[in-house]
C-alpha positions in Angstrom: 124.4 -124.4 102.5 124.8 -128.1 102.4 126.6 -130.0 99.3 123.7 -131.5 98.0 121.7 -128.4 98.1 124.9 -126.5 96.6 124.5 -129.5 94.0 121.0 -129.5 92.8 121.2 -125.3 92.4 124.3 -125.4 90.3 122.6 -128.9 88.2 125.3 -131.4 89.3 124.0 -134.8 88.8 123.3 -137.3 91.3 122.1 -140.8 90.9 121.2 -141.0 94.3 119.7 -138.4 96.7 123.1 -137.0 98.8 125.3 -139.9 96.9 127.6 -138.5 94.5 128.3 -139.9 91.1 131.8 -142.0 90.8 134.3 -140.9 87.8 132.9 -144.0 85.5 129.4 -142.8 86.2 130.0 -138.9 85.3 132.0 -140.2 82.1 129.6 -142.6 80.7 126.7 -139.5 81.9 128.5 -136.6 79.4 128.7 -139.0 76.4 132.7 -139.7 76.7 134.4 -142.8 76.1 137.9 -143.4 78.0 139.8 -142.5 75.1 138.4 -139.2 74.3 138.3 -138.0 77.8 142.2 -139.1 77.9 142.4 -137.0 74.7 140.3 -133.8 76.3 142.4 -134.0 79.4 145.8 -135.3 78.4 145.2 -138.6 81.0 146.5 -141.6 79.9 143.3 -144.0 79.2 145.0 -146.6 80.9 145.1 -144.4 84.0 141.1 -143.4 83.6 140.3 -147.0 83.1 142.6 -148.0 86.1 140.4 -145.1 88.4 137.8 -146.9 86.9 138.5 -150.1 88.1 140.2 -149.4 90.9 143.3 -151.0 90.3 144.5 -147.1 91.1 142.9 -145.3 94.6 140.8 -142.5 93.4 141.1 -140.7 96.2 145.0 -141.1 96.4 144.5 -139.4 92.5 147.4 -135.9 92.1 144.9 -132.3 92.6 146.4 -131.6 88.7 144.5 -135.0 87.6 141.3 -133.6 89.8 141.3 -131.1 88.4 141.4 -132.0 84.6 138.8 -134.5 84.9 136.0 -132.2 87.0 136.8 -129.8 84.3 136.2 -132.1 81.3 133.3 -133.4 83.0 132.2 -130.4 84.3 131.8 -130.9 88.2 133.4 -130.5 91.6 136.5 -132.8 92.1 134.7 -134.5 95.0 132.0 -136.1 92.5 134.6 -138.2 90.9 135.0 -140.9 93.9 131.7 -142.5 95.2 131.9 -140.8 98.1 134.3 -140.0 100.7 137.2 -142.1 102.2 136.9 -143.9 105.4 
């Protein structure tokens, strides 16, 4: 079964057909400002905003900070980059 497939079954959103949301886009989608998903997943807003920005590589991000975010945002880790690295 292909991602996307695997995606639209289990109602993970996508803004674009086989283009996965980015962290910004999944945050601003479940109603959360920086600060309270900091606060839900013990983050430092700082290093949210800095993902955000990208003044920190998302895809360099630890599998512990992965991990809180897709579950405070309720998706697969992979959704929280724009896509995959080159």
């Amino acid at each position: 079964m292909r991602m996307l497939e695997y995606s639209v079954i289990i109602g993970l959103t996508e803004h674009k057909r086989g283009e996965s949301m980015g962290l910004k886009e999944l945050r601003k989608a479940r109603g959360l400002t920086q600060a309270a998903l900091a606060k839900q997943t013990g983050i430092a807003r700082t290093t949210i905003s800095g993902y955000e920005c990208g003044q920190y590589d998302i895809h360099s991000m630890t599998l512990d900070n992965a991990l809180r975010l897709s579950r405070a945002l309720q998706c697969h880790p992979y959704e929280l980059t724009d896509g995959w690295p080159e």
